[in-house]
C-alpha positions in Angstrom: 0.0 0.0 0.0 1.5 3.7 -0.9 2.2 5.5 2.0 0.3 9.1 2.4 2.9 12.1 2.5 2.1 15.8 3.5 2.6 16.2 -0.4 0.2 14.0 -1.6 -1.9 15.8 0.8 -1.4 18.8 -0.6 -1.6 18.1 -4.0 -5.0 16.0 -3.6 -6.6 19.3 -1.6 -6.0 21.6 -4.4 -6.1 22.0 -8.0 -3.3 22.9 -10.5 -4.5 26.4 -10.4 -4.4 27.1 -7.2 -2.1 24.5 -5.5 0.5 27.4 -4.9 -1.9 29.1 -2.7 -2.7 26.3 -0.4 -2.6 26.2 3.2 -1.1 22.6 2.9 1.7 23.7 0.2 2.7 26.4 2.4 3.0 23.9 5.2 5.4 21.2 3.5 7.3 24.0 2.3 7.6 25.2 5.3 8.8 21.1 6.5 11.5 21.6 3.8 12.8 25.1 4.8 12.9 23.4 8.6 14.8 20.4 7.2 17.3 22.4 4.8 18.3 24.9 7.7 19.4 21.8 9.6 21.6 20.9 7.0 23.0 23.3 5.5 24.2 24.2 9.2 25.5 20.8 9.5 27.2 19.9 6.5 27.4 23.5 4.5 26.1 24.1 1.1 28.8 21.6 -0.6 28.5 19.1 1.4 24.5 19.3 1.8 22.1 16.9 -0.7 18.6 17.4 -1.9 18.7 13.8 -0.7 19.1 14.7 2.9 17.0 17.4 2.6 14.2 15.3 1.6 14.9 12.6 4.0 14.8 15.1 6.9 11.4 16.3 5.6 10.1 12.6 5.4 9.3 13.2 1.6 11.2 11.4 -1.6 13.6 13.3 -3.5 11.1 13.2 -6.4 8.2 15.3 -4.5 11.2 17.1 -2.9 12.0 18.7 -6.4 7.9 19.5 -6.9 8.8 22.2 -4.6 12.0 23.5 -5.3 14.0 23.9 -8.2 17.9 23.0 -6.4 19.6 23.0 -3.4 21.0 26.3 -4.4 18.2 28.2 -5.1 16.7 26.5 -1.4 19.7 28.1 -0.2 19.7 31.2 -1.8 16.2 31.6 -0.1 16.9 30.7 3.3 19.8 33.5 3.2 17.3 35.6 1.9 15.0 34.8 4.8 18.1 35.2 7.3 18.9 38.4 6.1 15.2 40.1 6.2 15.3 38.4 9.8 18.6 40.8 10.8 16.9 43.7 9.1 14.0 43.4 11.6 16.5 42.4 14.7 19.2 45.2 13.9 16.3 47.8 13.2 16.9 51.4 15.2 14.3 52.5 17.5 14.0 56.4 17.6 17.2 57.8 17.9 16.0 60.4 20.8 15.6 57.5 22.8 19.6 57.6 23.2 22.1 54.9 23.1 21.2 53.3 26.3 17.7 52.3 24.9 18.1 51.6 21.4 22.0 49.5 22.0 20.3 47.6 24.9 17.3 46.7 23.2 19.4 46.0 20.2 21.7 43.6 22.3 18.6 41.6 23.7 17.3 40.9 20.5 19.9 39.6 19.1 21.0 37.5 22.0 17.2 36.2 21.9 17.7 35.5 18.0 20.9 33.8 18.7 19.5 31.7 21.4 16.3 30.6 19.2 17.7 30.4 16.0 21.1 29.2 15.9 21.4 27.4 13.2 20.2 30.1 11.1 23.1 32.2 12.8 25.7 29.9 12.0 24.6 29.0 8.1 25.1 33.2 7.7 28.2 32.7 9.2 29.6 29.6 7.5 28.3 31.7 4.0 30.1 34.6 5.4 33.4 32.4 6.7 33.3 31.3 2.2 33.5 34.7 0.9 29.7 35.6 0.7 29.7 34.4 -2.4 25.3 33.6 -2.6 25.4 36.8 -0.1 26.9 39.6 -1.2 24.2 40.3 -3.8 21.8 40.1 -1.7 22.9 42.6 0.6 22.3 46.1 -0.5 19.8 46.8 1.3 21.5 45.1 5.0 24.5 47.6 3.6 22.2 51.0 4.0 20.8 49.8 7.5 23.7 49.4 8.6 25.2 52.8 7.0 22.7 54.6 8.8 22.5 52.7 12.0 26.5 53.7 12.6 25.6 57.6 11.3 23.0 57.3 14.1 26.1 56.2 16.7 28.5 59.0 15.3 25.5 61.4 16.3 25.3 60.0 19.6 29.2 60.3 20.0 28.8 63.6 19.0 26.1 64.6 21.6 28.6 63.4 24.0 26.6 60.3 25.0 28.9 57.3 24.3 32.9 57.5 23.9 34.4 58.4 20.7 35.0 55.6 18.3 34.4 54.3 15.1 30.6 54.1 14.8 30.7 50.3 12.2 33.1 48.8 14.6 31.0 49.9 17.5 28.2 47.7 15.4 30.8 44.8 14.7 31.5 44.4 18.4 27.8 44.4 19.5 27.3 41.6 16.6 30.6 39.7 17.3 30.3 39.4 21.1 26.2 38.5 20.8 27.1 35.9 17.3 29.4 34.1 19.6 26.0 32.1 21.8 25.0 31.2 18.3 27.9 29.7 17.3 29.6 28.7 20.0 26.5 27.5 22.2 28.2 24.7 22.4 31.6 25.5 23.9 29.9 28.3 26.0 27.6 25.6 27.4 30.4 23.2 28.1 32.8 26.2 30.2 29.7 27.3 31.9 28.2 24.0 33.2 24.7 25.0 31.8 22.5 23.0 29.4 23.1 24.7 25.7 21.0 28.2 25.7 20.2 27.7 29.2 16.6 28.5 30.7 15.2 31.6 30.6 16.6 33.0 33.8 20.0 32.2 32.5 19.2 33.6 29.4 18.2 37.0 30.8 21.2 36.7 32.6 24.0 36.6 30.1 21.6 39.2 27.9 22.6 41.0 30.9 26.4 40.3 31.4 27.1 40.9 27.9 24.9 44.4 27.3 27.2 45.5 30.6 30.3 44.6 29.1 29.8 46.6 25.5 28.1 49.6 27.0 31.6 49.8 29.5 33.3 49.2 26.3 31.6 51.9 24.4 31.7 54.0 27.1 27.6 54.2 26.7 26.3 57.0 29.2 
């Protein structure tokens, strides 16, 4: 007897001209975006197959390629995905509100995307790690963000309200410091004697530690 997937599901539920629009299509696409996260974090674009891909999903490779054209366009997406998710994380609240607001609420929400979606974090890295080579034209917009995100910082260094520096490494240090419990959940698990992420109390805890440490480093008022 042929087993039932979430595809044939979808396909049964909806007609050619308006299977695109289903609620079940969205679904197993969103199954295979799940599934292709996990491995392109764990074996890298190269090394990933639409094989895997489709056995993580619990679909054949055959219905697998109903709903995507190749691993690289798959991956293409998800970076595309990864990158409106850092638009949304990095976004500047109203500069009046002054560095101490706007940095700190910067720092906990990327700490929180870090610890919730890390292996999101680390496929951007590993892309990153290669040269950018799917990224870099993709990142126009990330590019003027950040532009005016570190004009915002020389303005606040201006108004005497954090120490002079330069306002994109000032940005590279908040990201570097708050990347690292993406990354290296691991190892900082391991050092710490906590469970990988922790629970929320440690959580709000290192969100803590670490916005302390830059704002000293910044010289923040």
């Amino acid at each position: 007897m042929a087993r039932t997937t979430a595809v044939d599901t979808a396909e049964d539920a909806e007609g050619p001209a308006t299977r695109g629009r289903s609620r079940k299509y969205a679904q197993v696409l969103g199954v295979i975006n799940q599934a292709a996260i996990e491995v392109f974090a764990s074996e890298g674009l190269a090394g990933a197959s639409t094989q895997a891909i489709a056995d993580k999903a619990g679909l054949s490779k055959a219905q697998l390629h109903y709903y995507i054209d190749s691993k690289e366009a798959l991956y293409r997406q998800i970076l595309q995905d990864i990158l409106t998710d850092w638009i949304v994380v990095f976004g500047f609240d109203d500069e009046a509100l002054g560095p101490r607001k706007v940095l700190g609420d910067l720092i906990r929400r990327k700490m929180a995307f870090s610890f919730e979606h890390p292996l999101r974090s680390r496929i951007f890295t590993a892309e990153m790690l290669r040269g950018a080579p799917v990224l870099n034209p993709l990142m126009d917009t990330s590019k003027q963000r950040t532009d005016q995100a570190a004009a915002v910082i020389r303005n606040w260094m201006d108004q005497g309200l954090m120490d002079e520096a330069d306002p994109m490494l000032v940005l590279f240090h908040i990201w570097a410091v708050t990347q690292f419990y993406a990354d290296h959940a691991t190892q900082a698990a391991y050092f710490r004697n906590t469970a990988q992420h922790g629970d929320a109390q440690d959580r709000d805890y290192l969100v803590e530690q670490v916005t302390t440490f830059l704002f000293k480093g910044a010289g923040v008022r």
